[in-house]
Steps between C-alpha positions, in 0.01 A plus 500: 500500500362511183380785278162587688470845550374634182203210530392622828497859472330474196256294650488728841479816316234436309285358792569822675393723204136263516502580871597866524196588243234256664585722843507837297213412314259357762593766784376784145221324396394175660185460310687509164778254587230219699279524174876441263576226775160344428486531175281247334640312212247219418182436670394216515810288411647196582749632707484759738398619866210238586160704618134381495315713239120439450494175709783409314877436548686690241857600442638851392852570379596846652865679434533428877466097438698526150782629718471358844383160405627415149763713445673456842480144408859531310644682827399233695652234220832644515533498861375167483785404240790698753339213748482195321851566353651536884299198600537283198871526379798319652675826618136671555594748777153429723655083477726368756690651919619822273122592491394424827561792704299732222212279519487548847530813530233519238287323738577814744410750238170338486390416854632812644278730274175256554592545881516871453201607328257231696630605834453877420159448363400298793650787739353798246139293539470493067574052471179418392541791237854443384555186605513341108788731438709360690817359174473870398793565681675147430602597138839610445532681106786325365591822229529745756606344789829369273531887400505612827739185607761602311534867585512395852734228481648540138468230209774277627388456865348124619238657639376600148495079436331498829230715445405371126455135599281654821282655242489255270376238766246798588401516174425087547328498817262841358358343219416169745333724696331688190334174390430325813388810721347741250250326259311779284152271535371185614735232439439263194808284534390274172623781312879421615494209337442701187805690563732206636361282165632778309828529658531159464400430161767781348805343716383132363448635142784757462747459732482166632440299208735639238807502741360133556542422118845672456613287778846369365514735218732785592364708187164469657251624189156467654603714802635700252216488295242615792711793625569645106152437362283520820698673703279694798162424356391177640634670860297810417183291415513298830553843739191621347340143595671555811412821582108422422536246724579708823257734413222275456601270860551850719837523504635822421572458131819737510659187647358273179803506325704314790438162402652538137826662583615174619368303181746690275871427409803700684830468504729322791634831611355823619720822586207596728253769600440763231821400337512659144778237398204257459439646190792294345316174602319351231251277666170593461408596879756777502407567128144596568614692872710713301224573254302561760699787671345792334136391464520421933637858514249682294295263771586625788497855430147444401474328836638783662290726391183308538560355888700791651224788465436556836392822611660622807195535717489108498715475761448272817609263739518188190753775372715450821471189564629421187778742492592356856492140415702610202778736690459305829453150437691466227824588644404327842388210336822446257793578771312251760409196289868602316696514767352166635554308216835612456661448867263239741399308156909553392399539133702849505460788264740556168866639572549835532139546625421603863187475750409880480454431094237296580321815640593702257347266254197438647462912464564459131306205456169745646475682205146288403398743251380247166372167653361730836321671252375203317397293802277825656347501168378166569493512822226777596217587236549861404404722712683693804649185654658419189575882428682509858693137493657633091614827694712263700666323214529831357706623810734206542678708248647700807643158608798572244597859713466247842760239259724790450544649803500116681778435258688822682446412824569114433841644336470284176759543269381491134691256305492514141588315182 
């Protein structure tokens, strides 16, 4: 296991710190923290929350949007890269039987929390009204969930392996369902093709191409060339193309960057998830993720503190349904679909790992916190539904006391190293 700790807790604690004053702050004064939270930047821009004004449609860029929708944008980039990279390379861990069993299980740690919070809502009589939340309580928050991992089962245990690739094929199948189930306005699909041209053009132009002219020259000086002289910028240009795209077809435009992670050039090796030895790699995909380490964490507190301000009064039955499709589901979901694909399907689970990990995963792998808050952002307008369904996400944090004391009764022994 690589050197990942310091990346993580960095990244956790200063989430937390964003989180802990939106709480503080909103429960003190709630008028003074919604009025920083909607903070207007521009009126009248061309990007922005989409309203009608005067008869008119008009865009205005809040701190909210700068955040949530531009800003989260890089989040959403890097977890796209951890993807592509597991997908993409020869030894990608989510490629070939080794991954199997995780993307199962996956598959568990998704339908078991959908089954969870629409059942309960149908029982409770509140569907109709909470009915669009129901991938709140799918998300599984990669930083935290690893953090809490590895005190229960220490950094060398397989079920550490386990649990990343599970979250990195959650992180996958969330942002599908981001674009497909949670447009921000009426679809204008012609857009994409502004996006997809973009992501085209810069892998024909700078990627494509120059490799394509070095072919047979092992000192290869227009690739060269492009990465010394141009380096990020053509990349940078066409995620701003990009990202204008998904915000002008209805597609939440945190996602816009997606299509350009793909375009740019990485090496034929990744140490995986979070893995601060990728910072020796000198192609330009793991160049510009580790450049973009601090700005995503200065990011995220900001997201923290401007999604997480929910004042304790907002509590509700979206609040336990998605604590219980997070606490509940989760774990259900995981051991089931786990335990399935590893004995009737005979795909097995990695050696020295045992069925009752499996549960004790799935309670690690309920801490939603990040992407649960995210997708009720999206999900509900604000209001008290939306209020309610973030206390939820907020609360999965107790899923991390459930990991440790399932670890106890599940007798794992921590390995380390």
């Amino acid at each position: 296991m690589y050197r990942v700790w310091n990346y993580v807790t960095n990244y956790s604690l200063l989430l937390i710190a964003g989180a802990l004053i939106a709480l503080v702050w909103a429960n003190i004064d709630a008028s003074s923290y919604h009025h920083f939270v909607d903070f207007v930047i521009v009126d009248n821009f061309f990007i922005g929350h989409l309203h009608e004004e005067g008869g008119h449609a008009v865009r205005t860029l809040t701190l909210h949007y700068l955040v949530n929708d531009v800003g989260m944008a890089f989040f959403f980039a890097i977890a796209a890269k951890e993807v592509w990279e597991a997908i993409i390379l020869e030894n990608g861990s989510l490629r070939g039987r080794k991954a199997m069993t995780p993307l199962i299980a996956t598959a568990g740690g998704m339908f078991g929390p959908i089954a969870v919070y629409l059942g309960l809502a149908a029982v409770l009589g509140v569907y109709e009204t909470v009915s669009r939340g129901w991938a709140i309580p799918t998300a599984t928050d990669i930083a935290f969930s690893y953090l809490v991992g590895r005190m229960v089962f220490g950094a060398g245990h397989p079920a550490i392996r386990f649990l990343l690739l599970l979250a990195i094929a959650d992180d996958a199948a969330g942002l599908i369902i981001l674009a497909i189930f949670y447009p921000t306005g009426d679809l204008a699909p012609e857009w994409l093709i502004v996006s997809f041209g973009a992501a085209v053009a810069v892998f024909f132009f700078f990627n494509w191409l120059p490799r394509r002219m070095d072919r047979g020259n092992q000192l290869r000086p227009n690739s060269t060339w492009v990465r010394q002289k141009l380096s990020f910028w053509p990349y940078l240009v066409a995620g701003c193309v990009s990202w204008f795209g998904f915000q002008e077809s209805g597609i939440h435009p945190a996602l816009g960057l997606l299509p350009i992670v793909p375009t740019i050039p990485h090496a034929d090796r990744a140490f995986g998830i979070f893995a601060e030895a990728e910072q020796y790699l000198t192609d330009l995909l793991n160049w510009i993720e580790h450049h973009l380490k601090y700005p995503v964490e200065i990011v995220l507190f900001f997201f923290g503190l401007l999604n997480a301000g929910v004042e304790f009064s907002a509590i509700g039955a979206p609040t336990w349904l998605v604590l219980l499709g997070l606490i509940v589901g989760k774990p259900v979901g995981i051991f089931l679909f786990g335990w399935f694909a590893a004995y009737p399907m005979r795909l097995g689970l990695p050696q020295g790992m045992r069925s009752v990990d499996l549960v004790v995963i799935g309670c690690v792998a309920a801490i939603g916190f990040t992407v649960a808050l995210f997708v009720a952002s999206v999900a509900f307008p604000g209001g008290p539904v939306q209020d309610a369904a973030k206390m939820g996400a907020l609360f999965s944090f107790g899923a991390a006391l459930i990991s440790l004391v399932a670890g106890r009764i599940c007798r794992v022994e921590k390995v380390t190293g």
